[in-house]
N, C-alpha and C positions, 0 to 999 in steps of 0.2 A: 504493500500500500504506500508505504513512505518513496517507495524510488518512483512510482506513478503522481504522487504528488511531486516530487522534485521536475517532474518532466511539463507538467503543467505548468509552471511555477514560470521554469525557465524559458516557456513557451511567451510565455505574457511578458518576461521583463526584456527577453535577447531576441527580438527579432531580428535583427542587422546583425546577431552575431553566428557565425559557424558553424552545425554541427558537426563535430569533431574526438575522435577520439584521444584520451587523453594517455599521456607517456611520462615518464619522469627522465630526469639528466643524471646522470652519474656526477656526486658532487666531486670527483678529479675529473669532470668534462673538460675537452682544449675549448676557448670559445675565440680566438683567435684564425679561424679558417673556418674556411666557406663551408656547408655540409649539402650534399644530395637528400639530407630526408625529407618526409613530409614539411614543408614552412609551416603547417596548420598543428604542429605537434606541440599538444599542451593540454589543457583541462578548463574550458569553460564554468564548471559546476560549481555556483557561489557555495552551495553545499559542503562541498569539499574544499573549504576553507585553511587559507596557510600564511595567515596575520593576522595580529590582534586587531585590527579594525573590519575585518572581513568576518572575523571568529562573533565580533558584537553582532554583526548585520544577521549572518547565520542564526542567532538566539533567537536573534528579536522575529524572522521568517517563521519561523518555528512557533513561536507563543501564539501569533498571528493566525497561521495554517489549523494549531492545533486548537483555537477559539472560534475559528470559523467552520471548523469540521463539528465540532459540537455544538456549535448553533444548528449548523444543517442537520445534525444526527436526530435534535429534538426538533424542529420546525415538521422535519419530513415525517419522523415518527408518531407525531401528534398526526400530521395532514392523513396519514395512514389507519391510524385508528377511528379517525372521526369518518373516515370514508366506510370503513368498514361497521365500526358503531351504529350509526347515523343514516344508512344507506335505506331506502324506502323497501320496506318490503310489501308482500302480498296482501297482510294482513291489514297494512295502516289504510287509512280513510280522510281524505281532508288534510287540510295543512297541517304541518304540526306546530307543536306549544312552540311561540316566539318567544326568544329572550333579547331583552333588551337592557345592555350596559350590565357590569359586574364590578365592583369596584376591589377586588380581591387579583382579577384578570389584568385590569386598569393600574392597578399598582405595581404587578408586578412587569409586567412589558414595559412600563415607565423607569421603574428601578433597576432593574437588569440591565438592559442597557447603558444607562448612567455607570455603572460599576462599571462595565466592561470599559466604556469608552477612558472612566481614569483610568484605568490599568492600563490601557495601551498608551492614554498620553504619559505618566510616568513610566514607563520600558522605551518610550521612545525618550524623551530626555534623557536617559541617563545612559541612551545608545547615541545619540548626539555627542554628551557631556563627552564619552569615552572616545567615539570617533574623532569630532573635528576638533582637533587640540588649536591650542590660538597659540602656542611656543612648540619649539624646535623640541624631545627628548633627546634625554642626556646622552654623547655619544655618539649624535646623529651624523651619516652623509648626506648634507649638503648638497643639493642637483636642482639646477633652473631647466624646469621644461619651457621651452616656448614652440607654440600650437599653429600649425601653415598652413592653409590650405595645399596639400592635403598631406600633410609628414610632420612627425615630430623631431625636436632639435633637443639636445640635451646637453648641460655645460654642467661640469660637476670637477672640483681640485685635483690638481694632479698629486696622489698620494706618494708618490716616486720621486718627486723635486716640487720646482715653483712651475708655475703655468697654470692652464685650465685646458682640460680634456672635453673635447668637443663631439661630437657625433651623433644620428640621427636613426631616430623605429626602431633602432633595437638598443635597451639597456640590459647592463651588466651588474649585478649589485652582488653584494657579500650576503652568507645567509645568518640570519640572528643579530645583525645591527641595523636600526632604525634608519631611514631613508626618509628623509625631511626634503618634502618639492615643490621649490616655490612654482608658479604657474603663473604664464605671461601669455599672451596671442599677439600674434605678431599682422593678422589680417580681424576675421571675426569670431563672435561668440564659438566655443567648442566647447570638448567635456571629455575630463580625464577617467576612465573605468577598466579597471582590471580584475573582473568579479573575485577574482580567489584572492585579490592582496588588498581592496579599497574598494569603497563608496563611491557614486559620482562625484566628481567637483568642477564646476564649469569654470571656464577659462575664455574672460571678459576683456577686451582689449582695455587699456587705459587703468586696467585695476587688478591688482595682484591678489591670487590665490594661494593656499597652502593645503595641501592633502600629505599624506604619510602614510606607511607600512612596513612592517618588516616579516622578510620570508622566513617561514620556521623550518622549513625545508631546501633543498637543492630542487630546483627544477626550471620548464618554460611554464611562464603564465603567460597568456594572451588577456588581450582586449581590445576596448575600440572606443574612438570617439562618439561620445552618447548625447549629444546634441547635434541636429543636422545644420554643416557648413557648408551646403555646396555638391555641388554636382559629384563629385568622388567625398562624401563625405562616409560610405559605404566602405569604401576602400583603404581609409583612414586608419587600420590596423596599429595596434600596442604589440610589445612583444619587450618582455623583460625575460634575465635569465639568471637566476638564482646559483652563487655558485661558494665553494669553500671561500675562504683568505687569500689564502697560497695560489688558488686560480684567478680569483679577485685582482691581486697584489699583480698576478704578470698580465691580467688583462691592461690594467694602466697602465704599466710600463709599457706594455705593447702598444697601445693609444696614444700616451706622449710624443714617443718614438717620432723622429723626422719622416715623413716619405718615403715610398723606396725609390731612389735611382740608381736606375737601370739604362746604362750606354746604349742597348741594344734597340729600344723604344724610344731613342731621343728624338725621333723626327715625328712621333706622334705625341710628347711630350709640346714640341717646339709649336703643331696645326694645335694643340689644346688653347695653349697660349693666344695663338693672331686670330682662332675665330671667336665665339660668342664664350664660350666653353667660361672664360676664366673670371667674366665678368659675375656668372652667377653664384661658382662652384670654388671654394677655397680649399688649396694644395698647400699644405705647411710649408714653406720653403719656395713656394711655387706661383702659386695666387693667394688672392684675397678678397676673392667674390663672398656675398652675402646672402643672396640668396637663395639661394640653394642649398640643398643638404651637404658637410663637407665630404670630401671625398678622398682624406688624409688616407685612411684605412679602410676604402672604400670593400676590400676584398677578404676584409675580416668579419663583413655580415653575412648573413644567411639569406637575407629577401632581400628584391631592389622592386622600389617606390610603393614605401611602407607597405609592404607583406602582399603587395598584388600579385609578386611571381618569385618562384626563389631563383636566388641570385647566379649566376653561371654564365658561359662566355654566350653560349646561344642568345639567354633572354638579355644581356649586359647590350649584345650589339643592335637585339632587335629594338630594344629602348631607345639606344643614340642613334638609331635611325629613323624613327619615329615612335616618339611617345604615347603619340595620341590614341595609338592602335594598341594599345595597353593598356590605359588608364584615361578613355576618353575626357576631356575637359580639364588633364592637367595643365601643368601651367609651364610648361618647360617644351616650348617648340620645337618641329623639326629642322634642322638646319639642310636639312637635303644633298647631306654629303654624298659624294659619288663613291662608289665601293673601296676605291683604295681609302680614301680618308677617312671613310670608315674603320675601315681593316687597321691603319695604324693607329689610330685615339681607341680603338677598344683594345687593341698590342698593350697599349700606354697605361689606362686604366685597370686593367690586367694584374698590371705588377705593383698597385697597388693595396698592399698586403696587410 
């Protein structure tokens, strides 16, 4: 009964999201290279909860489910008896005895409810109180999401020296330390939701938000943006990846890390530069475009253009030859390269590890 209501449930809240089987990660996963698996491998199921802001939401679905189901158990059970009670038979004649008004009935449909409805406002307060914290917890990392149509960007310290570690759709976080995220929009209204680690929290241009979680586990959790921005707002894919210290620790190092050059892709290197490419796209060392997602270590994700397609030399060239035929209504044009310039800026992009 309970996994048939969890199905319902999910039905009503995630329409826009996946259905999807769900996998765990090995917490000594590399996350530093590309993988051929499913991009959709994770566990949608707020149910299966793995944060304390996620564990409060769970309860409070639960209290919710299980007051609603015993409302219905007695509404139907009464409508059931009084069918069968009440039902005309052969013998009766003429209307039957009318009752009019009960003040014992009247009391109690008026009262009950009342109870019920404080109870659920105090469980939701104090699912509130616990979810949306107004400070940082102690120990927190620190990461500015800011929300594009249609990709997210994420800026979080580099733990391995001075800098800030930049990258875009897919985060990497440590498991069992609290993950403090400011939220910024860098076009319009969106909304941050990753059922198994958080609650919604929308993301308003001009006005900063805060949301937080922390994984008790190793794994991928997905999500999606839960407010519609726009034509690919569907497409808008989350994708966090839960991992030990030690894997943690060499993913920043890995991130920091300069670019790779490579002599060999220098001439597709040189066409990224002289055409549009650099004006959107920042290359540590390289450009210093803004718009666009960076693409320091562009070859250490899994998806490209937030989780429409997983990432590989096929879907990498079909993208920079035209987007639009991927992610109709993105925002990142075709240049209408001819196949060599093709073939060298995706050489180039390639080695970007």
């Amino acid at each position: 009964m309970a996994k048939y209501l969890q199905i319902f449930l999910l039905i009503l809240v995630c329409p826009s999201l996946h259905a999807i089987a769900g996998t765990d990660v090995s917490p000594n996963a590399v996350v530093c290279a590309p993988s051929n698996d499913n991009i959709n491998a994770g566990d949608l199921n707020f149910f299966n909860s793995a944060s304390p802001p996620a564990h409060e939401i769970r309860e409070i679905a639960w209290l919710v489910l299980g007051i609603c189901a015993a409302i219905f158990i007695v509404v139907e059970s009464v409508l059931i008896w009084s069918i069968i009670r009440f039902r005309k038979r052969a013998r009766d004649a003429g209307e039957p005895v009318q009752v009019f008004g009960s003040n014992p009935v009247e009391l109690a449909w008026t009262v009950i409810p009342t109870i019920i409805v404080f109870v659920l406002a105090l469980a939701t307060l104090r699912t509130i109180r616990e979810v949306e914290l107004t400070e940082a917890p102690e120990g927190s990392l620190h990461v500015d999401v800011i929300a594009h149509q249609w990709w997210w960007e994420y800026r979080l310290p580099n733990l391995q020296g001075d800098g800030t570690i930049v990258t875009a759709n897919e985060l990497v976080v440590p498991v069992g330390r609290p993950i403090w995220l400011t939220l910024n929009s860098a076009d319009v209204i969106h909304s941050y939701w990753i059922p198994q680690l958080n609650g919604k929290t929308d993301i308003i241009p001009n006005h900063v938000n805060h949301t937080w979680f922390q994984a008790d586990r190793a794994g991928i959790f997905l999500g999606q943006c839960a407010e519609y921005c726009g034509t690919q707002h569907a497409n808008m894919l989350l994708r966090v990846t839960a991992v030990d210290d030690e894997t943690f620790n060499a993913w920043c190092a890995h991130q920091s890390s300069e670019a790779v050059s490579d002599p060999t892709v220098e001439k597709g290197r040189d066409m990224f530069l002289d055409l549009a490419c650099m004006n959107c796209h920042a290359i540590n060392g390289v450009s210093e475009g803004s718009f666009g997602p960076n693409l320091t270590h562009l070859m250490s994700r899994t998806t490209l253009g937030s989780g429409v397609a997983p990432l590989n030399p096929t879907t990498l060239r079909a993208w920079v030859d035209d987007p639009q035929n991927m992610k109709v209504g993105c925002n990142m044009p075709s240049l209408e390269l001819d196949p060599n310039q093709l073939n060298e800026i995706v050489a180039y992009l390639l080695t970007l590890k």
